[in-house]
C-alpha positions as CSV (number, residue, x, y, z in Angstrom):
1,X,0.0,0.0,0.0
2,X,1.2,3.0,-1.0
3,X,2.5,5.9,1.7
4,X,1.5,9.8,1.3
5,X,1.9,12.8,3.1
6,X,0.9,16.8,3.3
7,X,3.6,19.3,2.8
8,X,3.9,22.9,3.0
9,X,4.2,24.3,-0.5
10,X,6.2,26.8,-2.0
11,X,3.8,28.4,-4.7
12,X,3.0,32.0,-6.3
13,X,0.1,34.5,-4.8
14,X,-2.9,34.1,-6.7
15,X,-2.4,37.5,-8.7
16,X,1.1,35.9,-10.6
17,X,0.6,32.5,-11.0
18,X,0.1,32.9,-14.5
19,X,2.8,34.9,-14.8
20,X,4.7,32.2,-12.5
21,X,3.8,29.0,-14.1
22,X,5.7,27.5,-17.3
23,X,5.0,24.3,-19.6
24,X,7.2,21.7,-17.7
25,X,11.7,21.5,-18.5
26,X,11.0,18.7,-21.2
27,X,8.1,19.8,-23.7
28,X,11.0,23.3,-24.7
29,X,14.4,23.4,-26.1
30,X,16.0,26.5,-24.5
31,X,15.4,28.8,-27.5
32,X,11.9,28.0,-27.0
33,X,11.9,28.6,-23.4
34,X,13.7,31.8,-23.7
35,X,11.4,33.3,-26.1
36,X,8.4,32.1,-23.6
37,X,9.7,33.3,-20.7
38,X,7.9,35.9,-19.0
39,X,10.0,38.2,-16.2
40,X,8.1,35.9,-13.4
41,X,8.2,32.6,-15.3
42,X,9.7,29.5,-13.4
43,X,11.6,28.5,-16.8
44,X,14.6,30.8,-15.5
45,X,14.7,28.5,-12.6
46,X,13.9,24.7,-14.2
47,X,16.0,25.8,-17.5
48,X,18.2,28.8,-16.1
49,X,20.8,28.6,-19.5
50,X,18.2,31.0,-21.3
51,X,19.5,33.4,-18.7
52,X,23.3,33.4,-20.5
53,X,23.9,35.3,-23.9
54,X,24.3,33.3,-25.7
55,X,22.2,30.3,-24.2
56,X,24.3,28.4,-22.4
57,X,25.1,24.8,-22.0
58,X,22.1,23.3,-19.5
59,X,25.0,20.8,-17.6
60,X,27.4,23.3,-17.2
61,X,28.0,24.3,-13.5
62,X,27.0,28.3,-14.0
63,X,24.1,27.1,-15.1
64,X,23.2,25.0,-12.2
65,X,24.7,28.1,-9.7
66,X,21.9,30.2,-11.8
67,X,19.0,27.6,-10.6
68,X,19.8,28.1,-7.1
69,X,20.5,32.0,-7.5
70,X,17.7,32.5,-9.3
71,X,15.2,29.9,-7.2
72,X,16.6,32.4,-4.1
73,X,15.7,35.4,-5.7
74,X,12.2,34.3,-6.7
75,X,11.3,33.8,-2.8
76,X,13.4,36.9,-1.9
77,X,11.3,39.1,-4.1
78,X,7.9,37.0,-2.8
79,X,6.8,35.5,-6.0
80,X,7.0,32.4,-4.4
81,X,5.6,31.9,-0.7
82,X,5.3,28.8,1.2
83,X,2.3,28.1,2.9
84,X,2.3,28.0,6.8
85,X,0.8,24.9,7.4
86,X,1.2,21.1,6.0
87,X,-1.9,20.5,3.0
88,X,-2.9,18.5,0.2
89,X,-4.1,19.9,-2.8
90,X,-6.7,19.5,-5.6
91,X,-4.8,20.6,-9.1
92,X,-7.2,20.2,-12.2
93,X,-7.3,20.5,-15.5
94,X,-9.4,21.6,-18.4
95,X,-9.1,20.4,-22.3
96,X,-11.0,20.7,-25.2
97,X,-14.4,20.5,-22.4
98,X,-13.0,17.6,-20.4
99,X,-11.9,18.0,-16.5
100,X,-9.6,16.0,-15.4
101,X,-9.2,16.4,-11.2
102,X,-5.7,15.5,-9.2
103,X,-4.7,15.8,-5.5
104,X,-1.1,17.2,-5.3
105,X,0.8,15.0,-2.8
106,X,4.1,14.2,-1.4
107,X,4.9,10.4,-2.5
108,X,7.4,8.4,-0.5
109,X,10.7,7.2,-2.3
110,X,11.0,4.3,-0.5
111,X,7.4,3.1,-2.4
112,X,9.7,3.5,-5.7
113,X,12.7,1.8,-4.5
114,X,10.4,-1.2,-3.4
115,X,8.1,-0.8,-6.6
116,X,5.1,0.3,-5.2
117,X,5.2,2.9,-7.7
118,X,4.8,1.2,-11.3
119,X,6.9,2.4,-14.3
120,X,6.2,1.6,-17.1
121,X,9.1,3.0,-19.0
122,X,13.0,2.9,-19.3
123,X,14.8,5.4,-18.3
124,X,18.2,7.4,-19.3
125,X,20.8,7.3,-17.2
126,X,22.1,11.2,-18.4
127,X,18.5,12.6,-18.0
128,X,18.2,10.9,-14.7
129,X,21.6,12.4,-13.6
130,X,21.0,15.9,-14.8
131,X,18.0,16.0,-13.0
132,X,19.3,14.9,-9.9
133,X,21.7,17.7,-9.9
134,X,18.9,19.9,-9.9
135,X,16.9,18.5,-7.0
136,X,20.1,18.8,-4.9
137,X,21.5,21.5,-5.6
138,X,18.1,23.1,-4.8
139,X,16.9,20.4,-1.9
140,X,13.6,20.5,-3.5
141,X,11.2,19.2,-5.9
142,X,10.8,22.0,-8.4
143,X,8.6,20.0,-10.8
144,X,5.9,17.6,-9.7
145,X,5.4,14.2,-11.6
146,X,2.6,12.7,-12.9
147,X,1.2,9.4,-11.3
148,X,-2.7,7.3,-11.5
149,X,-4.0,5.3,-9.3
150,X,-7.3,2.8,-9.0
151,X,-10.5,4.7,-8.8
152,X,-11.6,5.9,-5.1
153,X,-14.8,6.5,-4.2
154,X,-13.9,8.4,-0.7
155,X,-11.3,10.2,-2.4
156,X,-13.4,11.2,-5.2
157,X,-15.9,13.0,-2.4
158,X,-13.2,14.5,-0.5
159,X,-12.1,16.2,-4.1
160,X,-15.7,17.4,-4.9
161,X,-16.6,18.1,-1.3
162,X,-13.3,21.1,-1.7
163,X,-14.1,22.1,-4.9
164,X,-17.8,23.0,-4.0
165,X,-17.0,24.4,-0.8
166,X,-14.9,27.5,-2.0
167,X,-13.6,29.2,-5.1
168,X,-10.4,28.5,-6.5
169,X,-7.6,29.4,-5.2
170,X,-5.5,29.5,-8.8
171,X,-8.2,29.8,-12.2
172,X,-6.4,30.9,-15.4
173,X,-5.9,29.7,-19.0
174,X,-2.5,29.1,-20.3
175,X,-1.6,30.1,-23.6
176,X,-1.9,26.9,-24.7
177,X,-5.7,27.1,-24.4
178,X,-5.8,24.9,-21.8
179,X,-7.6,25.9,-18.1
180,X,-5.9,25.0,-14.6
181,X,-7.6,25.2,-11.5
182,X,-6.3,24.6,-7.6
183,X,-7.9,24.6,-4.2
184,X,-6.3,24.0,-0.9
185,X,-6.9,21.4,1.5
186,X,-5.8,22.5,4.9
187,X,-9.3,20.8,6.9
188,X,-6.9,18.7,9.2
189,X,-9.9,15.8,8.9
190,X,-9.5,15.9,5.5
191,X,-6.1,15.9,5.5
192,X,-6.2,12.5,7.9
193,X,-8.7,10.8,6.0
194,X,-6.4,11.5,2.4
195,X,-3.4,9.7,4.4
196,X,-5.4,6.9,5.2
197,X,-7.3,6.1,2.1
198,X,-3.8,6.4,0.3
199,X,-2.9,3.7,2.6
200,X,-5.3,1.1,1.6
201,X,-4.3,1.6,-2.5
202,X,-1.6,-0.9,-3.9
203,X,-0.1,1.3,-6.0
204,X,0.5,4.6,-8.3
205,X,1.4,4.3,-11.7
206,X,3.8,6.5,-13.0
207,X,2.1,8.4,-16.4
208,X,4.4,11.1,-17.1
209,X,7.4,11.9,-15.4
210,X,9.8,8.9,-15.2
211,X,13.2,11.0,-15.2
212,X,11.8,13.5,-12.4
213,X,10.7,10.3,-10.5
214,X,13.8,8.2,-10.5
215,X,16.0,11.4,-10.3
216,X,13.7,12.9,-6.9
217,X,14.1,9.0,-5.0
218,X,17.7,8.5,-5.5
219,X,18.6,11.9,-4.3
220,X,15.8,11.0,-1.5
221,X,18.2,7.5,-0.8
222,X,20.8,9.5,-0.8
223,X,20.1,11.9,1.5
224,X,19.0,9.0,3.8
225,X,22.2,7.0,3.4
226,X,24.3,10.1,4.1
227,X,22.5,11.3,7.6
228,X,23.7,8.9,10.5
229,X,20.4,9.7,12.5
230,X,18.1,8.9,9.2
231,X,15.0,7.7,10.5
232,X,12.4,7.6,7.7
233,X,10.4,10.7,8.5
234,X,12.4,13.1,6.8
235,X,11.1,15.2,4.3
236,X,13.9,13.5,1.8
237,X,12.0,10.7,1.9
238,X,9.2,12.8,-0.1
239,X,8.7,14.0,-3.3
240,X,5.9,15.7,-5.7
241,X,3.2,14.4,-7.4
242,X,0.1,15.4,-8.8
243,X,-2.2,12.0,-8.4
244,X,-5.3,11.3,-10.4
245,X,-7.7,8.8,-10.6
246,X,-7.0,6.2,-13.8
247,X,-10.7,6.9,-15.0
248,X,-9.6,10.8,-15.6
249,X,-7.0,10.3,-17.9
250,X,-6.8,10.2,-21.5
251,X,-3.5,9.2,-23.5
252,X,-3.2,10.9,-26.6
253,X,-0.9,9.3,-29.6
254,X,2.8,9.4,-30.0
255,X,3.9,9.2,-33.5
256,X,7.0,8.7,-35.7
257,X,8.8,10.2,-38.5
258,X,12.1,8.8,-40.0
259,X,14.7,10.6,-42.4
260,X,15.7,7.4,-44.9
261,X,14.2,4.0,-46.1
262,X,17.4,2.1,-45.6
263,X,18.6,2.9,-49.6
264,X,14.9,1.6,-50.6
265,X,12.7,3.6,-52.8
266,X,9.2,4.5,-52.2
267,X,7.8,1.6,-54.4
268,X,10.0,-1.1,-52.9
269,X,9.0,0.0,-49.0
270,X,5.6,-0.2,-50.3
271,X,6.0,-3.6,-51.7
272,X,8.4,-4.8,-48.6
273,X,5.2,-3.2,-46.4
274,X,2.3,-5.2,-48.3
275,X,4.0,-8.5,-46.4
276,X,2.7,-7.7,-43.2
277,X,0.3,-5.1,-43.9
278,X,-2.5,-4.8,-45.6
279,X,-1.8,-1.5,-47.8
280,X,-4.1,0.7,-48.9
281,X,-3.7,4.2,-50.8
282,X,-5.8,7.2,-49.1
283,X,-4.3,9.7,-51.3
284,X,-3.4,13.8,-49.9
285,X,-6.4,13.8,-47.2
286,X,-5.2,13.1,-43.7
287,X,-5.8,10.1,-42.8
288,X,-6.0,9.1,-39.1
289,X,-5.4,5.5,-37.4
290,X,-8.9,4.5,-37.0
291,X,-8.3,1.3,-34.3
292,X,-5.8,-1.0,-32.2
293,X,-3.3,-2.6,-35.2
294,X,-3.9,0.1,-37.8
295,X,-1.7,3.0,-38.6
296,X,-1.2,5.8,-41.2
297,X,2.1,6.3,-43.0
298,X,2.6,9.6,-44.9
299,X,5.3,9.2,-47.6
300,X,6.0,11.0,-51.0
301,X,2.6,13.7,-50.9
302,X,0.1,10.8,-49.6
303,X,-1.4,9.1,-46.9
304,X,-1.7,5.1,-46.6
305,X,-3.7,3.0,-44.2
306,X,-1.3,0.0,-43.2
307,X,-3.6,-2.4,-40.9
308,X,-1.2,-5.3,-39.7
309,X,-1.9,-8.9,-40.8
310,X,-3.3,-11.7,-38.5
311,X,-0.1,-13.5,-36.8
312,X,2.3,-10.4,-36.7
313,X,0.8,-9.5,-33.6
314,X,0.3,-11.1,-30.3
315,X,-2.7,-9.9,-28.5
316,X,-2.8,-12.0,-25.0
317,X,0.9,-10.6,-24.6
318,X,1.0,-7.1,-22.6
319,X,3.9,-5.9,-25.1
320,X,3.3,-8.0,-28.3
321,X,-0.2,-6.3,-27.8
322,X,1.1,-2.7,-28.5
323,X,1.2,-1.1,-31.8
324,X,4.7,0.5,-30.9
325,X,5.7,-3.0,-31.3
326,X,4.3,-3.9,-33.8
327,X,5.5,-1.1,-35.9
328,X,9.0,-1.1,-34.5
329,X,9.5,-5.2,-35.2
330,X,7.9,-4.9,-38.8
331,X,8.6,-1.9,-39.8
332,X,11.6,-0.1,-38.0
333,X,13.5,-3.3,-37.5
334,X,12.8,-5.8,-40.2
335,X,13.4,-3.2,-43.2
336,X,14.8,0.1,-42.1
337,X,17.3,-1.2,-39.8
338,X,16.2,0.7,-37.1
339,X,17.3,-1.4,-33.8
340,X,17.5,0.8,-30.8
341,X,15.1,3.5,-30.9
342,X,16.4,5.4,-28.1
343,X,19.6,6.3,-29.6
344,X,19.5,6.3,-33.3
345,X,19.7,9.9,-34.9
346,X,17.8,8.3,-37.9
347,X,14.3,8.2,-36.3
348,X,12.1,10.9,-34.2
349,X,9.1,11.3,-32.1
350,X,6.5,13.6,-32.6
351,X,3.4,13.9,-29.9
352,X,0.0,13.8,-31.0
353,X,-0.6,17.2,-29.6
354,X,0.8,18.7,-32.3
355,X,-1.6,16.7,-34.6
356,X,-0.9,15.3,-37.9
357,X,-0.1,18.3,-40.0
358,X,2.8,18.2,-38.3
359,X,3.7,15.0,-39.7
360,X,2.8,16.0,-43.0
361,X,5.3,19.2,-42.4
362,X,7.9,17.1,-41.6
363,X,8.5,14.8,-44.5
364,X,6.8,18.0,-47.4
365,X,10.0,19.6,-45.8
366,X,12.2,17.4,-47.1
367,X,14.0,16.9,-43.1
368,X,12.1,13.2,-43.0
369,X,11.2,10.7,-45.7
370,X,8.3,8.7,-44.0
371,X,6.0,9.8,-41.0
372,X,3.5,6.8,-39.3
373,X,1.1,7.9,-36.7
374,X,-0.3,5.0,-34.1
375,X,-3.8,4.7,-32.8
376,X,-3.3,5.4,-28.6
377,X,-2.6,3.3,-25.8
378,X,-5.2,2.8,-23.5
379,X,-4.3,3.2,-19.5
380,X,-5.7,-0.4,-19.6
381,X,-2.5,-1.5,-21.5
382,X,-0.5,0.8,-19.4
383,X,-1.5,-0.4,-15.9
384,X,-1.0,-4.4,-17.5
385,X,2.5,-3.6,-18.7
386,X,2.7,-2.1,-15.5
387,X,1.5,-4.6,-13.0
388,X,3.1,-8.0,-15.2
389,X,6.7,-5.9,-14.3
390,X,7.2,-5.3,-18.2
391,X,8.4,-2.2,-19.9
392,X,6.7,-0.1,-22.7
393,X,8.9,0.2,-26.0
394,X,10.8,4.1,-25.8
395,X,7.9,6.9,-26.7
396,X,4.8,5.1,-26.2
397,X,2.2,7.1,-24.1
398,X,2.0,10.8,-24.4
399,X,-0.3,12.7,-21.8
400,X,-2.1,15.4,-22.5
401,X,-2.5,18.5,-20.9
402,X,0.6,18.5,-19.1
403,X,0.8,20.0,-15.4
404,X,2.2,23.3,-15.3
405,X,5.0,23.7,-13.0
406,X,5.3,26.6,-10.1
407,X,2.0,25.8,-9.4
408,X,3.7,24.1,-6.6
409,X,7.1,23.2,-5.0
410,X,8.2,20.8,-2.2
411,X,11.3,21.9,-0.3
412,X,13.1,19.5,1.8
C-alpha cells in the first residue's frame, strides 16, 4: 500500500501564477523557453541557461549556480511563498471541455525503490543524472510528476466536497488554451482521511514523469544514506506528485517520423510493407489511425492506411499487444534497420498534440522521408504492462494537458 503525506508548499500568490507557471523543463528546447519566458516565469529556474547570452550549455555548473541564484531570488522578491501549514491539494485540469481532477501529494521514495510505484518506461541514465543535480542543488522538488492510481470513491468525495466548498484558489488559461484550476486542502480531517485512504491503494502508476521520478528518489536515498540519525520521516523521503484517478486520464498518440528508407525507394518499402500489412492508398487527405493494429504512413505527398496482418501480432501478450511493437518489429527493425530507438539519430518522435499536419510538415520539408502515426494506448495497456513488471517500448504514451510547474514546490 502505498505511503503519502501533506507538505507545506512553495507556490506564487494568486495574482502571478500565470505569470509564474511555465510548460514543464521537457516539452521546450532552451530557444523555445527563452522566447516564452515571462519576467516571473519559473523556466529561468527549471532551465536557467536562457539566462546566458548566448544560451548556455544546460549541464554546465554556471548554469546550475543560476537555478539556485535565481530559485533564491524568486522567494526573496515573494513571487513564491510557502504556505504555513502542512496540506494537500486538488490541481485540475481543463481540455477541449474535459476535467480532469488531481490531488497534489508528497509520495514516498521508498514506495519507488520497493516498486510500489509502477513504471512503465526505461529510463536514461544522463536525463536521470541531470536532474538529480537539480533536486540537490536546490533540496527541492521544483517539478511535480505525474502518477494514477485505481479509482476511489472516498477520495473522489473529498475532491468534490473542496471544490464545492470555495472558489479557486488558482483559475487561469495558459496560452496553450488549456484551463488550470487549484484549491487548498488545509481541513486537518481531511487531511487525515487522504493519508489513510492512500494507505489502503496498492499502487500509483507513473504516467508522465519517469526521469523526475527516478532522479527525486535516488537523491531521497541519498540523503537517507548520508545522515547517520536517518529515521524515515524526513522530508527526503518525499517527493511531488500530482495523483489522479486512472478513470480521468486520457493518453493521446505518440507518433514517428524517419529521415531514410534504408537505400529503398518509395515503391520497394511499399511492396516490402504489403508483407505484413494490408496496404491501402488514401491519397493527400489526412488520414487518421482508425483502431488498435492500424496505422497511417505519410510518404512522397500521400497518406496510406497499413492495418497489420493476422499473426504479426500477439494480443494476449502485454507488449506484443502494443502497436509500438508492432511497428518497431515490422517496420523499424525488419526493413529500415532501425534497432534501438532510443539512440538512433535516424528516427524521431513527434506527440499527437501537435496533430498530424505536423507530420505531414515534416516529411513535405524534405527533413524526414516517411511519417507513421499510431492509434493510442489505452491506460488499460498501461496499468498491465505495469503490474506484469514489463516495460513499454521508448515513446509510447504521451499525456495530454501537461501539469504546469510553479504551481507548486516541495522543499526538503
Amino acid at each position: 500500500m502505498v505511503k503519502v503525506k501533506p507538505f507545506a508548499a512553495i507556490r506564487p500568490p494568486k495574482e502571478i501564477v500565470k505569470e509564474v507557471a511555465s510548460r514543464p523543463y521537457d516539452v521546450l528546447n532552451s530557444k523555445e523557453a527563452k522566447a516564452e519566458a515571462g519576467e516571473k516565469s519559473l523556466l529561468h529556474i527549471i532551465k536557467p541557461e536562457i539566462d546566458f547570452d548566448p544560451i548556455a550549455d544546460e549541464h554546465s555548473q554556471p548554469v546550475y549556480d543560476k537555478a539556485v541564484e535565481n530559485f533564491k531570488l524568486w522567494q526573496q522578491r515573494g513571487w513564491l511563498v510557502q504556505d504555513a501549514k502542512e496540506c494537500y491539494y486538488v490541481y485540475a485540469q481543463t481540455m477541449e471541455g474535459r476535467t480532469q481532477y488531481g490531488l497534489v501529494v508528497c509520495a514516498n521514495v521508498e514506495d519507488y525503490l520497493t516498486g510500489k510505484i509502477k513504471k512503465h518506461e526505461l529510463t536514461r541514465k544522463d536525463k536521470e543524472e541531470d536532474r538529480m543535480k537539480h533536486v540537490r542543488i536546490q533540496s527541492a522538488n521544483l517539478e511535480p510528476v505525474f502518477f494514477a492510481y485505481p479509482d476511489n470513491a472516498g477520495l473522489n468525495a473529498i475532491v468534490e466536497k473542496t471544490i464545492k466548498a470555495k472558489p479557486a484558489e488558482y483559475d487561469f488559461v495558459a496560452e496553450d488554451g488549456f484551463g488550470h484550476h487549484f484549491w487548498v486542502i488545509d481541513n486537518d480531517e481531511d487531511i487525515a482521511e487522504i493519508t489513510r485512504i492512500f494507505s489502503t491503494i496498492p499502487a500509483f502508476y507513473v504516467a508522465d514523469g519517469h526521469h523526475r521520478t527516478a532522479a527525486a528518489a535516488l537523491v531521497g536515498q541519498e540523503r537517507a544514506k548520508a545522515n547517520p540519525n536517518h529515521n524515515g520521516t524526513e522530508e527526503y523521503n518525499f517527493f511531488m506528485a500530482v495523483v489522479f484517478p486512472e478513470s480521468h486520464l486520457k493518453i493521446i498518440d505518440y507518433n514517428r517520423v524517419v529521415k531514410d528508407l534504408n537505400g529503398l525507394t518509395p515503391e520497394q518499402f511499399l511492396e516490402k510493407l504489403s508483407a505484413d500489412f494490408k496496404v491501402e492508398e488514401k491519397g493527400t487527405e489526412i488520414y487518421k489511425p482508425c483502431g488498435l493494429h492500424n496505422f497511417s504512413m505519410y510518404m512522397g505527398g500521400k497518406w496510406y492506411s497499413l492495418t497489420a496482418k493476422e499473426g504479426t501480432y500477439n494480443d494476449s501478450d502485454p507488449i506484443g499487444v502494443l502497436d509500438v511493437t508492432v511497428l518497431s518489429n515490422l517496420v523499424f527493425d525488419k526493413l529500415l534497420d532501425i534497432k534501438d530507438l532510443r539512440t538512433s539519430k535516424r528516427i524521431d518522435f513527434v506527440g499527437g498534440i501537435r496533430g498530424l499536419g505536423e507530420l505531414k510538415r515534416r516529411v513535405d520539408s524534405g527533413e524526414m522521408v516517411a511519417a507513421f502515426a499510431l492509434y493510442p494506448v489505452s491506460m488499460k495497456q498501461l496499468i498491465d504492462i505495469a503490474d506484469t513488471g514489463n516495460i513499454m517500448p521508448p515513446k509510447t504514451t504521451w499525456f495530454e494537458p501537461k501539469l504546469r510547474s510553479g504551481i507548486t514546490i516541495h522543499k526538503f
